[in-house]
N, CA and C atoms of all chains as a GROMACS GRO file, in nm:
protein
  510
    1UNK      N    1  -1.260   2.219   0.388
    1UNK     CA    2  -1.376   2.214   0.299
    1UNK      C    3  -1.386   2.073   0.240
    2UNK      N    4  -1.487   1.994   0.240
    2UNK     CA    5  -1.507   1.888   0.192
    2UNK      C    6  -1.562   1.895   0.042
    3UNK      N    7  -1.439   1.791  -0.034
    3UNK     CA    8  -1.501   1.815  -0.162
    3UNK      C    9  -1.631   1.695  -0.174
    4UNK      N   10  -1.652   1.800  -0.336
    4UNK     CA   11  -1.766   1.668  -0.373
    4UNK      C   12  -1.710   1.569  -0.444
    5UNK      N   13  -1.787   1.497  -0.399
    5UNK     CA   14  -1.778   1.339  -0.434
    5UNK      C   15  -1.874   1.248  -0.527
    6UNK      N   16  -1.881   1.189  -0.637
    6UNK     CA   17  -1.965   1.167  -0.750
    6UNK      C   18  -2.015   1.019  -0.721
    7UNK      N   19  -2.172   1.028  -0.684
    7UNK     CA   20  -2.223   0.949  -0.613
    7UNK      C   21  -2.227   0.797  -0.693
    8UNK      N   22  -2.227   0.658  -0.657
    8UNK     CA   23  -2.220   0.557  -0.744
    8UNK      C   24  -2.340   0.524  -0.760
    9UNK      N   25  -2.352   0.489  -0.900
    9UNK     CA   26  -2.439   0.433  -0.956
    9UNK      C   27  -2.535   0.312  -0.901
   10UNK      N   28  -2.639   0.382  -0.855
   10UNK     CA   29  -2.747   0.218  -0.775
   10UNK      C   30  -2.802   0.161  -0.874
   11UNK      N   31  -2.819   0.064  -0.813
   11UNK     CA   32  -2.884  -0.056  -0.919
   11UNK      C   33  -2.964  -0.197  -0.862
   12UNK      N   34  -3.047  -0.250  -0.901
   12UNK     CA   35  -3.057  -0.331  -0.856
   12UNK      C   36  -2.969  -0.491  -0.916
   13UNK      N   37  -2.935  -0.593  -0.835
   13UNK     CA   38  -2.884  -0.681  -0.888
   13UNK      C   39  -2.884  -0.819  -0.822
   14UNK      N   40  -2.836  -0.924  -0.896
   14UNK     CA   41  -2.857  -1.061  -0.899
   14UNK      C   42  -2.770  -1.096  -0.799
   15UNK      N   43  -2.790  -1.180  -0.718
   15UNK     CA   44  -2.691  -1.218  -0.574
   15UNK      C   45  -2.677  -1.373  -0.668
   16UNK      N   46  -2.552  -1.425  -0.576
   16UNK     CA   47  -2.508  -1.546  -0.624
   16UNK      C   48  -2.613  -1.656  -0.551
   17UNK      N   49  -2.657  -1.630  -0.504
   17UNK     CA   50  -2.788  -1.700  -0.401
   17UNK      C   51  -2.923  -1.706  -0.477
   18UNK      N   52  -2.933  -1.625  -0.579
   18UNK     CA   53  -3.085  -1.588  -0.678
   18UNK      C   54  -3.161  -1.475  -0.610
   19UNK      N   55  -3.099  -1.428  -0.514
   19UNK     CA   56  -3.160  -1.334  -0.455
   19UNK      C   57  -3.168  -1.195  -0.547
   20UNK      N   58  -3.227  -1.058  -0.511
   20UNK     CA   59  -3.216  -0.999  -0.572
   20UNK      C   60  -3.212  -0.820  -0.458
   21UNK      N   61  -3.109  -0.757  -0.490
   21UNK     CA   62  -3.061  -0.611  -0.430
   21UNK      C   63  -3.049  -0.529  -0.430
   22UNK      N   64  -3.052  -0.453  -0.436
   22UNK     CA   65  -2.974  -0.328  -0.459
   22UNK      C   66  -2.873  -0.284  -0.428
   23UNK      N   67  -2.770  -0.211  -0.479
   23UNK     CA   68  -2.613  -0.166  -0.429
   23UNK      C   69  -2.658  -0.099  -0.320
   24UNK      N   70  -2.740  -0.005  -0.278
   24UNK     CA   71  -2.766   0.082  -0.183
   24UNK      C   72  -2.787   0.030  -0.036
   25UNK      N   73  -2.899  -0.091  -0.075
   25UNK     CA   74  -2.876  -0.185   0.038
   25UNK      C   75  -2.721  -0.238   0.119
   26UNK      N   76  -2.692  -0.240   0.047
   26UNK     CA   77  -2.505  -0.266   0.078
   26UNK      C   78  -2.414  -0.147   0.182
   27UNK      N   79  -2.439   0.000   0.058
   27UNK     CA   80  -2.352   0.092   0.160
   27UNK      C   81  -2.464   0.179   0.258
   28UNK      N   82  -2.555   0.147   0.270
   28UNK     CA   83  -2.604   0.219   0.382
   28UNK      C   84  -2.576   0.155   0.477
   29UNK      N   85  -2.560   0.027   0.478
   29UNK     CA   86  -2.560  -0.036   0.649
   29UNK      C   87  -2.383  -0.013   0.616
   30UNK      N   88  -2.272  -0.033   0.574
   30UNK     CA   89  -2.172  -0.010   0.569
   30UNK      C   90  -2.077   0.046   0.464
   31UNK      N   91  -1.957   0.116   0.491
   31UNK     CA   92  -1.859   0.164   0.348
   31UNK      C   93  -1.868  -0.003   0.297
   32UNK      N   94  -1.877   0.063   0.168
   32UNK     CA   95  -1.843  -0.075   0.111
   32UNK      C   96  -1.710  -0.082   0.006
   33UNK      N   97  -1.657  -0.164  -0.035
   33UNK     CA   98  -1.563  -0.206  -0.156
   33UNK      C   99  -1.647  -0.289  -0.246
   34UNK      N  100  -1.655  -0.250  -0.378
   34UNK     CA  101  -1.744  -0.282  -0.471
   34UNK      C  102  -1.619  -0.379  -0.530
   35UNK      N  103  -1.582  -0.471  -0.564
   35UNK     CA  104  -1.467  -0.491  -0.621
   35UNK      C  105  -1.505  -0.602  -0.774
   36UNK      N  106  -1.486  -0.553  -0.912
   36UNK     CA  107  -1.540  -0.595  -1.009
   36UNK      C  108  -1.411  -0.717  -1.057
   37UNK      N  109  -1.452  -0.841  -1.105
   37UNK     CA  110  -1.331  -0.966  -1.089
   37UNK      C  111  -1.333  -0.933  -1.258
   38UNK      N  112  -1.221  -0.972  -1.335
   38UNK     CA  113  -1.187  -1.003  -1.424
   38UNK      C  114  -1.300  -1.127  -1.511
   39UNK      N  115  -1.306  -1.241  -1.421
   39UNK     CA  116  -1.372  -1.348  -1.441
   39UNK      C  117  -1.391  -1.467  -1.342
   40UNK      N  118  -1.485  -1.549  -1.296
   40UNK     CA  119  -1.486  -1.649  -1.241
   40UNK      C  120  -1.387  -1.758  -1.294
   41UNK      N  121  -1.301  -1.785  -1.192
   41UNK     CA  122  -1.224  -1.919  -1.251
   41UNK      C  123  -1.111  -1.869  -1.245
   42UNK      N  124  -0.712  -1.120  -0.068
   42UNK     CA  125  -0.836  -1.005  -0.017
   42UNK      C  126  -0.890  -1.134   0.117
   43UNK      N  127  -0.897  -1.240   0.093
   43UNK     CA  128  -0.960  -1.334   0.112
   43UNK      C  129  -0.910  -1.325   0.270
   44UNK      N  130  -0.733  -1.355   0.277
   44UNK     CA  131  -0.670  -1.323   0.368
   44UNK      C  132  -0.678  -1.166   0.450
   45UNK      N  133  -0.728  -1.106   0.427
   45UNK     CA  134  -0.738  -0.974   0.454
   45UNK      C  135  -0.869  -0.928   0.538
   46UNK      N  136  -0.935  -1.039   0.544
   46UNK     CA  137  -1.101  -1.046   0.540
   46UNK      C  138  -1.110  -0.953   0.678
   47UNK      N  139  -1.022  -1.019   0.814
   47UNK     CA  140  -1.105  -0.941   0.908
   47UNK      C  141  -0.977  -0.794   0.913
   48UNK      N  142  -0.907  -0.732   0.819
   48UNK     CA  143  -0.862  -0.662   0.833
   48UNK      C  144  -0.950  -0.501   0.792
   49UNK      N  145  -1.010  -0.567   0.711
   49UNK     CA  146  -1.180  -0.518   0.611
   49UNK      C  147  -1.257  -0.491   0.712
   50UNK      N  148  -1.264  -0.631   0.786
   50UNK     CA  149  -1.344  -0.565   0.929
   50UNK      C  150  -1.346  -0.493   1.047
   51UNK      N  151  -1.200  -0.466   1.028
   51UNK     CA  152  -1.168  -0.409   1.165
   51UNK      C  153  -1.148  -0.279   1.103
   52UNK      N  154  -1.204  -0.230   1.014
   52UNK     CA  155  -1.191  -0.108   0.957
   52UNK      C  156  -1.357  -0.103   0.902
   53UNK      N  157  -1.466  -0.153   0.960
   53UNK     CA  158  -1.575  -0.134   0.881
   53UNK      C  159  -1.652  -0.163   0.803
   54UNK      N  160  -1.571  -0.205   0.694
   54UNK     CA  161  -1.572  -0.251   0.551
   54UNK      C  162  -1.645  -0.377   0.533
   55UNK      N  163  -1.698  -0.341   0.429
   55UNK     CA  164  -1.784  -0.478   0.394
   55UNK      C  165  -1.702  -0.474   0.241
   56UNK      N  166  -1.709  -0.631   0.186
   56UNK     CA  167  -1.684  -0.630   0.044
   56UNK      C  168  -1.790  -0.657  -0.014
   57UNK      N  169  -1.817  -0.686  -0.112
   57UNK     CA  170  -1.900  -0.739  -0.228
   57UNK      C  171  -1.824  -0.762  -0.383
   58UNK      N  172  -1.807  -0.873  -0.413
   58UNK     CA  173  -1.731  -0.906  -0.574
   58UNK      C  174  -1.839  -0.899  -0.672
   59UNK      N  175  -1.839  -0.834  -0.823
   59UNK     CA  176  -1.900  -0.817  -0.871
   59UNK      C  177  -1.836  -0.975  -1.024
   60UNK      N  178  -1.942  -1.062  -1.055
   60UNK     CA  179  -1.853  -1.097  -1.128
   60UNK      C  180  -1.913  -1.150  -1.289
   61UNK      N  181  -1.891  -1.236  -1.365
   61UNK     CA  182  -1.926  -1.197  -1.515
   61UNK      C  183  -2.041  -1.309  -1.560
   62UNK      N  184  -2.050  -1.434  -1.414
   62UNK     CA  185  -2.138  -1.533  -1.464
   62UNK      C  186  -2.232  -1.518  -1.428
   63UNK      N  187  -2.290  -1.612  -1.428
   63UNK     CA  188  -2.440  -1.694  -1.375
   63UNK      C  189  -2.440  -1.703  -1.210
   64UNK      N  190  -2.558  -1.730  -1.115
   64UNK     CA  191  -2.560  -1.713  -1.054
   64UNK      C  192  -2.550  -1.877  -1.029
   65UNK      N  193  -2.496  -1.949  -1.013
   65UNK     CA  194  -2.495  -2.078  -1.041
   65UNK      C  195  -2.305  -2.085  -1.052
   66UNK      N  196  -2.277  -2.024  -1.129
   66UNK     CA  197  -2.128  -2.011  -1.186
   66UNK      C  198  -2.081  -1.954  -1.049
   67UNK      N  199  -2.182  -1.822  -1.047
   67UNK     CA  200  -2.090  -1.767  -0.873
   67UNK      C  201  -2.089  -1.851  -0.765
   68UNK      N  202  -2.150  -1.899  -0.745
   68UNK     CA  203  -2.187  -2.053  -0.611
   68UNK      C  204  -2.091  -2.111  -0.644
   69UNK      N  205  -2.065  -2.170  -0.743
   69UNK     CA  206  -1.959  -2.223  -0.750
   69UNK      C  207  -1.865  -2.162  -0.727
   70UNK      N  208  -1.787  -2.092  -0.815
   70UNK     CA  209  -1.690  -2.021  -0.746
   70UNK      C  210  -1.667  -1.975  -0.610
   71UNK      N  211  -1.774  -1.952  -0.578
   71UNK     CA  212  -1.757  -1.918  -0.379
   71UNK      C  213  -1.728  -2.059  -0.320
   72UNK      N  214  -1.739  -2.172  -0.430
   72UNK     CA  215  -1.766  -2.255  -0.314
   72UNK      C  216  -1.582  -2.325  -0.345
   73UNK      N  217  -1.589  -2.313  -0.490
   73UNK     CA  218  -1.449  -2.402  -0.519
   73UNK      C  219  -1.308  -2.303  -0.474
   74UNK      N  220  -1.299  -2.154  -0.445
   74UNK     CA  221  -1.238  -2.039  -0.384
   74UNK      C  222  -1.245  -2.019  -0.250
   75UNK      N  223  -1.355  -2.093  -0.129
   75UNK     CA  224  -1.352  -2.049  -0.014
   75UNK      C  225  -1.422  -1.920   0.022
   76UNK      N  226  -1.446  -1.851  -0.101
   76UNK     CA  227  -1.475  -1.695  -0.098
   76UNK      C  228  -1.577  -1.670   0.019
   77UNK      N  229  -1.550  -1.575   0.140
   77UNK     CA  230  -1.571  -1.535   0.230
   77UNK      C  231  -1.672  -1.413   0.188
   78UNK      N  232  -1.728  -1.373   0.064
   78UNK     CA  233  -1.776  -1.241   0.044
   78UNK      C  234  -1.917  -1.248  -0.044
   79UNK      N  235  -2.008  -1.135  -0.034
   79UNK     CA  236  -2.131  -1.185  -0.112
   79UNK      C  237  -2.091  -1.153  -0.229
   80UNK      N  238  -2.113  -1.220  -0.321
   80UNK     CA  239  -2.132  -1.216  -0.536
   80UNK      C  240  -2.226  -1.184  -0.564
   81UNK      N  241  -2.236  -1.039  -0.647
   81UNK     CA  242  -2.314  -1.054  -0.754
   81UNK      C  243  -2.324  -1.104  -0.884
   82UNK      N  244  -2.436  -1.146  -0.972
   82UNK     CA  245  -2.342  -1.214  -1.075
   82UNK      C  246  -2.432  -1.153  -1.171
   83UNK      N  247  -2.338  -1.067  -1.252
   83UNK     CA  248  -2.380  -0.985  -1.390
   83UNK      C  249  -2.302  -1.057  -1.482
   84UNK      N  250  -2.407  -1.101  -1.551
   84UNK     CA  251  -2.351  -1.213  -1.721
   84UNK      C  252  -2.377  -1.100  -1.810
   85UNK      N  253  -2.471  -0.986  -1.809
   85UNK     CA  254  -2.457  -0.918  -1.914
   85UNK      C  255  -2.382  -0.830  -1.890
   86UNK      N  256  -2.305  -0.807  -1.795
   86UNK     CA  257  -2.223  -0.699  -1.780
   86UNK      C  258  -2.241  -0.546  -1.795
   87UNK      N  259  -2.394  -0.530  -1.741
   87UNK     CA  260  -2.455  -0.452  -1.714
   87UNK      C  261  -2.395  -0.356  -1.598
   88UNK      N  262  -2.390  -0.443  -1.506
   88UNK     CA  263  -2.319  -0.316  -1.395
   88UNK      C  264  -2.175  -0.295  -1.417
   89UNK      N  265  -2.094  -0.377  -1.491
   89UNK     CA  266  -1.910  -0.322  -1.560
   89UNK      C  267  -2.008  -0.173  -1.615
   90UNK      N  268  -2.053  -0.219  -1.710
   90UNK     CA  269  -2.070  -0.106  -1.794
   90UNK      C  270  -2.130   0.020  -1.713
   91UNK      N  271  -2.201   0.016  -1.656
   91UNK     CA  272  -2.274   0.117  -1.548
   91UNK      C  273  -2.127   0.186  -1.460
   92UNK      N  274  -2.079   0.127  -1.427
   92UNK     CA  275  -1.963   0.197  -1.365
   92UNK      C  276  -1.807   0.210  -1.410
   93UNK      N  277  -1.833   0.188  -1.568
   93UNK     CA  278  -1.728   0.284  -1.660
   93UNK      C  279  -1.613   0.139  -1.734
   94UNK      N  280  -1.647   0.029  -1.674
   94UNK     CA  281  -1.521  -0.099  -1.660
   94UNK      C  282  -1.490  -0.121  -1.826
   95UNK      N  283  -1.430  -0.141  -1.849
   95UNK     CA  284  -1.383  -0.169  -2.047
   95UNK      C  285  -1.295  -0.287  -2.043
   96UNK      N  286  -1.308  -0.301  -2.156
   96UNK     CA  287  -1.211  -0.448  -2.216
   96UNK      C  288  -1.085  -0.394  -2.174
   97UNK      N  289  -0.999  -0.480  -2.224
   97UNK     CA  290  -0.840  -0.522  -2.216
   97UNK      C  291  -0.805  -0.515  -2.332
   98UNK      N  292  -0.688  -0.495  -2.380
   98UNK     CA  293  -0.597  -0.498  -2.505
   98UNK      C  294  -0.502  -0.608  -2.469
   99UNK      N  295  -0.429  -0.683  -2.560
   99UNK     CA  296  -0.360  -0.765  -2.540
   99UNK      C  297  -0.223  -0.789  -2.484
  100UNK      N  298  -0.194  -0.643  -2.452
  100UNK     CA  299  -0.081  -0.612  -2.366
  100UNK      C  300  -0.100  -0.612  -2.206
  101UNK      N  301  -0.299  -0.580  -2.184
  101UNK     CA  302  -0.277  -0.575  -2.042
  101UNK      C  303  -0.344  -0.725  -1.997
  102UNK      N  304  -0.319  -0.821  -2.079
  102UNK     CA  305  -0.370  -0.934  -2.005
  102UNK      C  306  -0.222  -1.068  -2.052
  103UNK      N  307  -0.126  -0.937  -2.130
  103UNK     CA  308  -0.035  -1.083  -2.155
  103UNK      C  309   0.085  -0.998  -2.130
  104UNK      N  310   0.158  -0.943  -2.045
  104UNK     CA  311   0.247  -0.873  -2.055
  104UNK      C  312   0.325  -0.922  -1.974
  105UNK      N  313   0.489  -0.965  -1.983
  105UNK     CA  314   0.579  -0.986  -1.905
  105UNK      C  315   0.532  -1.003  -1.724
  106UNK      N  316   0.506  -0.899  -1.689
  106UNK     CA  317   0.467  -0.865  -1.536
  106UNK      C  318   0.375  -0.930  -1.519
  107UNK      N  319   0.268  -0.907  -1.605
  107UNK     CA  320   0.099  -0.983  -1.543
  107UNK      C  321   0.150  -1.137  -1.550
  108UNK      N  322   0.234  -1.209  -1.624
  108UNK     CA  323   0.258  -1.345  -1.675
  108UNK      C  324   0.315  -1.412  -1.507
  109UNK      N  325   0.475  -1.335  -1.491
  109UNK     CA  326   0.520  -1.330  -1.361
  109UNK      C  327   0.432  -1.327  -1.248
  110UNK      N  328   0.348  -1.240  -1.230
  110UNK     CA  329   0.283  -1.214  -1.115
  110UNK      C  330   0.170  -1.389  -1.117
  111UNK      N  331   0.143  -1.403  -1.217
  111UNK     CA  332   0.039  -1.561  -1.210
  111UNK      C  333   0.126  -1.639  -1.188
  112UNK      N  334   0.271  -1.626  -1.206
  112UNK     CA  335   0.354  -1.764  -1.190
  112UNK      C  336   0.374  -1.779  -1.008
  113UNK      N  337   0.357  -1.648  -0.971
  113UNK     CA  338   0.360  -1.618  -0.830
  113UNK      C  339   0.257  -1.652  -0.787
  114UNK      N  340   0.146  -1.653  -0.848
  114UNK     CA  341   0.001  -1.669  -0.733
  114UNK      C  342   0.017  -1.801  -0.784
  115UNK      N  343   0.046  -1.889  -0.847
  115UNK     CA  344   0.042  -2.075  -0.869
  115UNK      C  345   0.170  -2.140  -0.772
  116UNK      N  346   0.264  -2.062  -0.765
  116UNK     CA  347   0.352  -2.106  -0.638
  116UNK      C  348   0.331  -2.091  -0.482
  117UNK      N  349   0.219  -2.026  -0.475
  117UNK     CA  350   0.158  -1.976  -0.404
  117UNK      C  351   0.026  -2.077  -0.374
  118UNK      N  352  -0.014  -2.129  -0.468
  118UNK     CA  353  -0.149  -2.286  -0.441
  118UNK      C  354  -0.212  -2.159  -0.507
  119UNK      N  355  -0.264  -2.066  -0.566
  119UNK     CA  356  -0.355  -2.018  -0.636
  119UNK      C  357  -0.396  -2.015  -0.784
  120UNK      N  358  -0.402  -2.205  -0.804
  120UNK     CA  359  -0.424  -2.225  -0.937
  120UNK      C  360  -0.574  -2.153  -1.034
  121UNK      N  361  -0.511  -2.128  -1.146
  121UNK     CA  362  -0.619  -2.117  -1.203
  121UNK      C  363  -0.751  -2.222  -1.288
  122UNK      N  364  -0.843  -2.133  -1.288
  122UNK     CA  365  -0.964  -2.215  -1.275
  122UNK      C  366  -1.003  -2.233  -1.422
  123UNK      N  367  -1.107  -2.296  -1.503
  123UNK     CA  368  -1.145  -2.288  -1.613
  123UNK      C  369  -1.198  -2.107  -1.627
  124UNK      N  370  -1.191  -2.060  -1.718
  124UNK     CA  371  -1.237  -1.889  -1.701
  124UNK      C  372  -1.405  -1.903  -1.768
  125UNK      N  373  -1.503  -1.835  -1.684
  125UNK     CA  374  -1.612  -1.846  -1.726
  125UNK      C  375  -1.605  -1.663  -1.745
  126UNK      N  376  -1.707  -1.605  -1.850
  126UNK     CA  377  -1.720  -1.477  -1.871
  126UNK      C  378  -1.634  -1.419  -1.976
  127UNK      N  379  -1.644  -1.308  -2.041
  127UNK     CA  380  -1.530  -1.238  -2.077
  127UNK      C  381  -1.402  -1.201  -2.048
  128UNK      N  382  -1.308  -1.325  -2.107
  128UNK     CA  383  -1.178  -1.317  -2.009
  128UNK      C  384  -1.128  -1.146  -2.096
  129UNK      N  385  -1.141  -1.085  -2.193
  129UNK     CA  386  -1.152  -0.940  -2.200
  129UNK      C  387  -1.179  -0.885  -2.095
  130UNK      N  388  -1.237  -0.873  -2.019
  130UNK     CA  389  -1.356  -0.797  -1.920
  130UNK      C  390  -1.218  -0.736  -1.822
  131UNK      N  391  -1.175  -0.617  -1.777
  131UNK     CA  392  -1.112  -0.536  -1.676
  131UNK      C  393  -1.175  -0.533  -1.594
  132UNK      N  394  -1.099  -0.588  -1.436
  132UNK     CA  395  -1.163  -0.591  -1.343
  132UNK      C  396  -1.146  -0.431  -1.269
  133UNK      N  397  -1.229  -0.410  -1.164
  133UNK     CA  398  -1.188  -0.277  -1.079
  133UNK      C  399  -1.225  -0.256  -0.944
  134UNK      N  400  -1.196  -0.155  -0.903
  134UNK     CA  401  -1.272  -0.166  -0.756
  134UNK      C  402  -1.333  -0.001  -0.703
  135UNK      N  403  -1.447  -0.002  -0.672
  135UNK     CA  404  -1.527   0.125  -0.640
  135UNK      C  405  -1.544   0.078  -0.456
  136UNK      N  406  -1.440   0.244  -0.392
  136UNK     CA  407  -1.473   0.215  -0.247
  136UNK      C  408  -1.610   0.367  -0.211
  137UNK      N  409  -1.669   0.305  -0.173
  137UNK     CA  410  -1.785   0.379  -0.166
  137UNK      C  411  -1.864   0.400  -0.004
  138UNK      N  412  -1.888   0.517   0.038
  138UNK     CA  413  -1.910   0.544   0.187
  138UNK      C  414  -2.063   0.528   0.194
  139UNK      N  415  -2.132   0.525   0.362
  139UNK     CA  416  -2.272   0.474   0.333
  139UNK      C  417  -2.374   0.608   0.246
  140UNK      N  418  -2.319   0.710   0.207
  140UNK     CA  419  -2.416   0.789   0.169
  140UNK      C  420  -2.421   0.766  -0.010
  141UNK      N  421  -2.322   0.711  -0.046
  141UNK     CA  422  -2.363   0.640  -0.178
  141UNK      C  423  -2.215   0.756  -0.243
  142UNK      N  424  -2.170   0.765  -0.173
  142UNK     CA  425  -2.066   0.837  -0.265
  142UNK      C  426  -1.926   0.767  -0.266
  143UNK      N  427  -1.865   0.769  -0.402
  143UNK     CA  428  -1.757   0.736  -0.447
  143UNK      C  429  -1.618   0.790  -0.400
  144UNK      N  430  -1.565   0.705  -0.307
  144UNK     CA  431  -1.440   0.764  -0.248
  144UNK      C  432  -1.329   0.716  -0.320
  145UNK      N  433  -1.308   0.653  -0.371
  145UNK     CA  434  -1.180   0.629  -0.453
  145UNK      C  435  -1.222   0.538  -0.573
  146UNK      N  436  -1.197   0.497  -0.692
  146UNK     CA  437  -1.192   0.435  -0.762
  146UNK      C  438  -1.101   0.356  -0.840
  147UNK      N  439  -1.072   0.270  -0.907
  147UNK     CA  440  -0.929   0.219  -0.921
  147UNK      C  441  -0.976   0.111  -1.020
  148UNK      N  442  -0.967   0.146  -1.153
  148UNK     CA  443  -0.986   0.115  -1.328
  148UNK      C  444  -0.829   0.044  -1.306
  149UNK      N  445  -0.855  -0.118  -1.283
  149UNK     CA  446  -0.729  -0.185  -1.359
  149UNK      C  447  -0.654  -0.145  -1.512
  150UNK      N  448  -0.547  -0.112  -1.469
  150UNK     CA  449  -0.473  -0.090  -1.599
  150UNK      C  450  -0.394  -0.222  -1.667
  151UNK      N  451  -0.393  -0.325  -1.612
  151UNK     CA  452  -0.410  -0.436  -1.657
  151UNK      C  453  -0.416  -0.592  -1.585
  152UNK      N  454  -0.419  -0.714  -1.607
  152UNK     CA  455  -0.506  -0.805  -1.537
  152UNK      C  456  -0.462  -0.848  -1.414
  153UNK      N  457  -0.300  -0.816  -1.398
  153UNK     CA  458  -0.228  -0.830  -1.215
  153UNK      C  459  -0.296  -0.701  -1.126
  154UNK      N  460  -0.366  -0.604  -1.188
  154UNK     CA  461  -0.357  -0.455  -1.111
  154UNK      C  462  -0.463  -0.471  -1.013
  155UNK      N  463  -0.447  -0.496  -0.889
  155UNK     CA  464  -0.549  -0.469  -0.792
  155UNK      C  465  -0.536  -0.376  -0.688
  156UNK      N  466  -0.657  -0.261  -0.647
  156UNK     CA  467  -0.659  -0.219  -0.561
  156UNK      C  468  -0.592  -0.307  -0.422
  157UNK      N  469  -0.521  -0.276  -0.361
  157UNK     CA  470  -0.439  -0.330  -0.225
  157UNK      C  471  -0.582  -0.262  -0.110
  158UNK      N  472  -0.605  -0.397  -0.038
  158UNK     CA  473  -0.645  -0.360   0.120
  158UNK      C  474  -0.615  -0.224   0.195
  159UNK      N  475  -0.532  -0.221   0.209
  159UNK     CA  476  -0.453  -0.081   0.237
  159UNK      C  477  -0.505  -0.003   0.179
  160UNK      N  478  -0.500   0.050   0.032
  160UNK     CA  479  -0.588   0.145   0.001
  160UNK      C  480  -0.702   0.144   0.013
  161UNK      N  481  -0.811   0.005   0.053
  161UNK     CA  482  -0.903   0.026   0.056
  161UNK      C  483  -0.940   0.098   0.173
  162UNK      N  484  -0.877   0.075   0.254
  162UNK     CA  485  -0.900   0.099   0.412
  162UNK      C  486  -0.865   0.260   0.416
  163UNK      N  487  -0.744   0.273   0.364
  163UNK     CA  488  -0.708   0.428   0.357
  163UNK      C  489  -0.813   0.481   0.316
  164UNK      N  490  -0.889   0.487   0.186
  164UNK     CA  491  -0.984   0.525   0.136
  164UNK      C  492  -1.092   0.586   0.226
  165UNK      N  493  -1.158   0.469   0.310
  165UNK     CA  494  -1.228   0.505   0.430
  165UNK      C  495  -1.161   0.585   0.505
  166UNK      N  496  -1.087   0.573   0.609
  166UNK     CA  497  -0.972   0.642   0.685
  166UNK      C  498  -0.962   0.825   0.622
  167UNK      N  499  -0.974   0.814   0.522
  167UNK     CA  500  -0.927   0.916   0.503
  167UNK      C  501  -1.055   1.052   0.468
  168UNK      N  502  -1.181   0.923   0.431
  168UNK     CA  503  -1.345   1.020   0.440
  168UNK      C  504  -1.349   1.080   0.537
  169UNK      N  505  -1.295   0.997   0.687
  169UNK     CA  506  -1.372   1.022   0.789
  169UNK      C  507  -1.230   1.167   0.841
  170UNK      N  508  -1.203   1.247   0.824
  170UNK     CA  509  -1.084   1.314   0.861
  170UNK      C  510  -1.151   1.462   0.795
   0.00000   0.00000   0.00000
C-alpha cells in the first residue's frame, strides 16, 4: 500500500539569472532535491 | 554535492539551491563556488518560510562539532566566503518526486547537518519500489 505523501509547496520564484519559475516547473520534468543553503558565502 | 553532481545524475535527479540573497549575490556565488546547479534567490525568505525552515540558536551554529567540521572543509580548500543573508537562517533539503510530492525531508538540526547524496538518491530509489 502506498502511503500518502504531503505534497510541496509551489511557488513561483526568482532564478539567479532574473528569470522567473515556478517549483513545479522543476519536478515535473524531474525528482528534484530542493536544497535550502544556510547563506551565500 | 558539487562533487556528487553526476552521481545526482545517474540517478535522475536534478538539484536546485535555494538561497538568502539577491539575484546578483547568487551569480556571484555560482560564479566564485563553481556551482554546477540552478539558484533561486529568496532575500525575503519567503520560500524558508513556506516550507517550515527556522532560525538557529547559538548552539547549532557554534558548537564543538559544527566548529571541527569547518576546520575540515578549510583543510580541504573550502574557504569561507563573506556571509550575505541571515547567517541565523537553517538550511534544509526537500527531495521531492515529479508529481509534487514530498519524499523525504531533512530540517538541519544544526549548521554542519546536511542531507548526504546517498540519502538523496535513496529517497528516490526507494519511491520507485
Amino acid at each position: 500500500m502506498r502511503s500518502e505523501k504531503m505534497l510541496a509547496p509551489n511557488a513561483e520564484v526568482l532564478m539567479a539569472d532574473g528569470s522567473r519559475k515556478t517549483l513545479s516547473e522543476f519536478w515535473r520534468s524531474k525528482p528534484l532535491a530542493l536544497i535550502f543553503l544556510r547563506h551565500f558565502g | 554535492m558539487r562533487r556528487d553532481k553526476s552521481k545526482l545524475e545517474q540517478a535522475g535527479i536534478q538539484v536546485v539551491l535555494v538561497g538568502l540573497g539577491t539575484p546578483a549575490e547568487a551569480l556571484e556565488f555560482s560564479r566564485q563556488f563553481s556551482v554546477p546547479f540552478p539558484i533561486i534567490a529568496d532575500p525575503g525568505k519567503d520560500l524558508y518560510r513556506t516550507y517550515g525552515l527556522k532560525r538557529a540558536n547559538f548552539m547549532q551554529l557554534a558548537s564543538p562539532a559544527i566548529l571541527l567540521k569547518g576546520l575540515k572543509g578549510m583543510r580541504e580548500g573550502y574557504l569561507p566566503g563573506r556571509p550575505q543573508g541571515d547567517v541565523l537562517q537553517m538550511p534544509g533539503t526537500f527531495v521531492i518526486d515529479r508529481e509534487g510530492r514530498i519524499l523525504h525531508s531533512h530540517f538541519a538540526q544544526n549548521a554542519a547537518d546536511h542531507l548526504s547524496v546517498d540519502a538523496i538518491v535513496a529517497a528516490i530509489a526507494k519511491s520507485a519500489t
